[in-house]
C-alpha positions in Angstrom: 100.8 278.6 2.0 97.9 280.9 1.7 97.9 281.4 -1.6 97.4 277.7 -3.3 97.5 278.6 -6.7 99.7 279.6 -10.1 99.2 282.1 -12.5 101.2 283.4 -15.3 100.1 284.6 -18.9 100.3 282.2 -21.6 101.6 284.5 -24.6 102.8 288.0 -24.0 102.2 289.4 -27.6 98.7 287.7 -28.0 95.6 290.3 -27.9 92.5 289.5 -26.2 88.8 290.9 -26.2 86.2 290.8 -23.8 83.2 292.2 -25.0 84.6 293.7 -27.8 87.4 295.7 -25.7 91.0 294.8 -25.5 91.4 292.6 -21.9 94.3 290.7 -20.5 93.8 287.2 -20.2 94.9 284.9 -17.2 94.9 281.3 -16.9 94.7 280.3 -12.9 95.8 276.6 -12.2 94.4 275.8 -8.7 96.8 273.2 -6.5 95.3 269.7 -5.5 95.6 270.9 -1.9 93.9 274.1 -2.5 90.2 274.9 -2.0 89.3 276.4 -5.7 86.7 278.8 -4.1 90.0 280.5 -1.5 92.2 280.7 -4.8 89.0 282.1 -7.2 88.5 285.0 -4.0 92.3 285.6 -3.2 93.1 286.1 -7.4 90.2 288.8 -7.1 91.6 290.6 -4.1 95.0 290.4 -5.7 93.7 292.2 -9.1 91.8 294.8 -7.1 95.3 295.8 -5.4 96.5 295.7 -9.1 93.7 298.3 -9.9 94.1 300.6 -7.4 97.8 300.6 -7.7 97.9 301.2 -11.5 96.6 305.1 -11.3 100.0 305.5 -9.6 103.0 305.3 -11.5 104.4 303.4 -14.6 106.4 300.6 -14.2 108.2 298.1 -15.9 107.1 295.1 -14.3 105.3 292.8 -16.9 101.9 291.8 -15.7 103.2 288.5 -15.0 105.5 289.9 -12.4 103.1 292.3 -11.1 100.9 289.2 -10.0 104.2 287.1 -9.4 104.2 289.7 -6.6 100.7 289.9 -6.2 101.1 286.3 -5.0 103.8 287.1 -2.6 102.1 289.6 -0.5 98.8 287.7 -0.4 101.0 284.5 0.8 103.2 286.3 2.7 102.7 289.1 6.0 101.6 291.5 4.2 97.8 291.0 4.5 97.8 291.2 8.1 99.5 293.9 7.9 97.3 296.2 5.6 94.7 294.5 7.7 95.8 296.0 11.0 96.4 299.4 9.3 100.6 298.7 9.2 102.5 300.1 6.4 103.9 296.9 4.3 106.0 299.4 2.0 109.6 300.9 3.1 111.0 303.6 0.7 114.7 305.4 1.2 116.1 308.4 -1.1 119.2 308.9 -2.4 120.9 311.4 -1.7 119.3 311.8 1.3 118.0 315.5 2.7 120.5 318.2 3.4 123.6 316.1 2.1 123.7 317.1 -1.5 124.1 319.7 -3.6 123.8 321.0 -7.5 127.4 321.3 -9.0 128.7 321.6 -12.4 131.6 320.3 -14.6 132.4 321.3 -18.1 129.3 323.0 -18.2 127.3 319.8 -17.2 125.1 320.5 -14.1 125.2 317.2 -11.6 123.9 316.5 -8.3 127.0 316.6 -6.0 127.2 315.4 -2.2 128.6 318.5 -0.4 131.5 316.2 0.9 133.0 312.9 1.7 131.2 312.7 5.1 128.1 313.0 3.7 128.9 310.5 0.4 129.2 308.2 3.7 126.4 309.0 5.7 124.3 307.8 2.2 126.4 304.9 1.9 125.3 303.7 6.0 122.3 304.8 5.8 121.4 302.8 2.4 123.3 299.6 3.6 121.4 299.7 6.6 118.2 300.4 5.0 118.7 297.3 2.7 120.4 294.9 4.7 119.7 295.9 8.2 123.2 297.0 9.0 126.1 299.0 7.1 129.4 297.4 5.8 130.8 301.1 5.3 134.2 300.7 5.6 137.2 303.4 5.0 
């Protein structure tokens, strides 16, 4: 494992300062096989990719699971990745391009798909986007 380390937040409702400003505080418990100086520059890395990500969206990911995940993608492939300039995020919309429409029922606008063969091409294309293959079956 890369990452040698565990962090989570102690209490969720408890307010810190730092300085007089409101901060979030983090307890990091370094292994016995890990080298503290590795863990103390990986959990910085990880909260600058926290940083940069924040201006980007809302989420409801606790902060706990944000660096839960944070963890994962140090530990896992997605540092060489990034490092070698490959994407390490995969994103699929539904309903996909050209296969839906706008509709309406009892004066309720929906978004439709323009017909069953479409419905399915969403279906395959999902199934195969999340599991590598579609189970689509008729």
């Amino acid at each position: 494992r890369l990452f040698a380390g565990e962090c989570h937040f102690r209490d969720y409702d408890a307010e810190v300062r730092f300085t007089g400003e409101k901060a979030v505080f983090m307890g990091v418990w370094v292994l016995p096989n890990a080298n503290s100086l590795d863990v103390i520059k990986r959990v910085r890395h990880e909260l600058e990719l926290i940083q940069t990500a924040l201006p980007f969206g809302a989420t409801n990911l606790t902060a706990s699971d944000m660096v839960s995940f944070g963890g994962l993608v140090i530990g896992g492939s997605a540092m060489s990745k990034l490092q070698s300039g490959e994407s390490v995020l995969e994103q699929f919309r539904v309903p996909m391009d050209d296969t839906w429409k706008y509709d309406s029922e009892n004066g309720a606008t929906m978004t439709a798909f323009k017909n069953d063969k479409r419905l399915r091409e969403n279906i395959e294309a999902m199934q195969k986007f999340i599991y590598g293959e579609s189970y689509y079956k008729e």
